[in-house]
N, C-alpha and C positions, 0 to 999 in steps of 0.2 A: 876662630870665632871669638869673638869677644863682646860684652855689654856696649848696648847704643847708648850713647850721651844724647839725643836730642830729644826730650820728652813726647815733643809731638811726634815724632818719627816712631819712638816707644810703643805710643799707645797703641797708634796705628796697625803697627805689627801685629802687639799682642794681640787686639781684635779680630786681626786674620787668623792669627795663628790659633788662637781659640776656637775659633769661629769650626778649624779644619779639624782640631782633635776632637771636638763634641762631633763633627760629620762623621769622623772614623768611629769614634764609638756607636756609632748608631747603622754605621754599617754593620760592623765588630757583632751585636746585640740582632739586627736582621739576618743577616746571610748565615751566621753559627748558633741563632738562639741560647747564647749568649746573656748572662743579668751582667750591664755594665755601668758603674757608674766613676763619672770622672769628675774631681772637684780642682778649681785653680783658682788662687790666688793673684789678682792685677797686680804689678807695681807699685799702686796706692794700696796695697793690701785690702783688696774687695772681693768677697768670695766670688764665686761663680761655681754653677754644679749641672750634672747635666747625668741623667740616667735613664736605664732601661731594666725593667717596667718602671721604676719610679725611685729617684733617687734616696728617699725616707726609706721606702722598702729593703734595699740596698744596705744602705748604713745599719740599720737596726736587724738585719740578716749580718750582717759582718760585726757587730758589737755583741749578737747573743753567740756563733761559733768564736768569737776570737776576743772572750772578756778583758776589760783594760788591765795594764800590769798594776803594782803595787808604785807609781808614784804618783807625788803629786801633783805634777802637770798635767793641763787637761789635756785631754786629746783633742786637735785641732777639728779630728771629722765632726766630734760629739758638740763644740763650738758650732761650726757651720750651719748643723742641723740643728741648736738648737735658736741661732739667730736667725734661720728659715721662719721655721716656728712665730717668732717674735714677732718679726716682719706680718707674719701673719695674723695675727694677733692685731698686732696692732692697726693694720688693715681692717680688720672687722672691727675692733674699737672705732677707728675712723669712721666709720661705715653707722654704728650704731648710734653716736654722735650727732653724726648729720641727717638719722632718722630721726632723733628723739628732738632735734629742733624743728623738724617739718614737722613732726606730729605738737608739737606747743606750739605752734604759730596757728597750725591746724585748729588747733580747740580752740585756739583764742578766738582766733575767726568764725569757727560753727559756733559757737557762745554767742559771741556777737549778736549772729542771722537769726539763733534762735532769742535770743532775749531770755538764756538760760539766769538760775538766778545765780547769785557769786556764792564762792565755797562756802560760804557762813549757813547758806538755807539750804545745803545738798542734805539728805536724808543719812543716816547714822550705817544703812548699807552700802551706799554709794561710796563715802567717806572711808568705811572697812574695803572698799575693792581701789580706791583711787591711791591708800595706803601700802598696801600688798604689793601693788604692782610699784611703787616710787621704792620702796623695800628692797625689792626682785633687782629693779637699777640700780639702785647705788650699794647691794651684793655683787652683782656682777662688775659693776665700774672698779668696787675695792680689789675684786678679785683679781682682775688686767690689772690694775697698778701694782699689786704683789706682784706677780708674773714679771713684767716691767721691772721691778727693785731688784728682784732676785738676778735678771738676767743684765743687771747695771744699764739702764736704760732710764 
């Protein structure tokens, strides 16, 4: 057996062939009750991960019996899961984003209909809660971008 030269042929494969180890695992995890979880690398070095009950559960079950040695490589699993994570994150950042533009296009618009008057004449409570909450966002937005820094992103 030997490595395929033809990239597209490559991928191909690997696609099946992933495709059939994540099947087996999940048989593996059915039929023996079984916690399994499988993690691979593409050729473009792209994780891929697949588990039973749940692959974080998995990892973080296998990281607290079998603590990291003393070097300083990380550990690829603890990588994976934590660019799961990331992904995640960053997902809800996405997500939070594209609320916080519906909800300003929103006000701009209810302003509008109402003939609200502009920030200069909002009331000295209003002004404390419209603070608060711009506060609350750009805590949280700093917070994902640390998040983001730390995980080189």
């Amino acid at each position: 057996m030997a490595r395929m030269q033809n990239q597209s042929n490559l991928q191909v494969t690997f696609s099946k062939r992933r495709d059939g180890v994540f099947k087996k695992a999940t048989e593996l995890s059915t039929l023996c009750g079984a916690d399994v979880v499988v993690v691979v690398f593409s050729p473009s070095n792209k994780p891929y991960s697949c588990g039973h009950p749940s692959v974080e559960f998995i990892i973080n079950r296998f990281l607290g019996e079998n603590p990291p040695t003393d070097t300083d490589a990380p550990n690829p699993i603890v990588i994976v899961h934590q660019n799961a994570n990331t992904d995640e994150i960053n997902r809800k950042l996405n997500r939070l984003e594209i609320s916080l533009e519906r909800e300003k296009k929103y006000g701009q618009a209810l302003q509008a209909s109402r003939k609200e008057p502009p920030i200069e004449k909002l009331s000295s409570f209003d002004l404390k809660n419209l603070c608060k909450a711009l506060e609350a966002a750009d805590e949280e937005i700093e917070r994902v971008g640390r998040i983001k820094k730390e995980r080189g992103f």
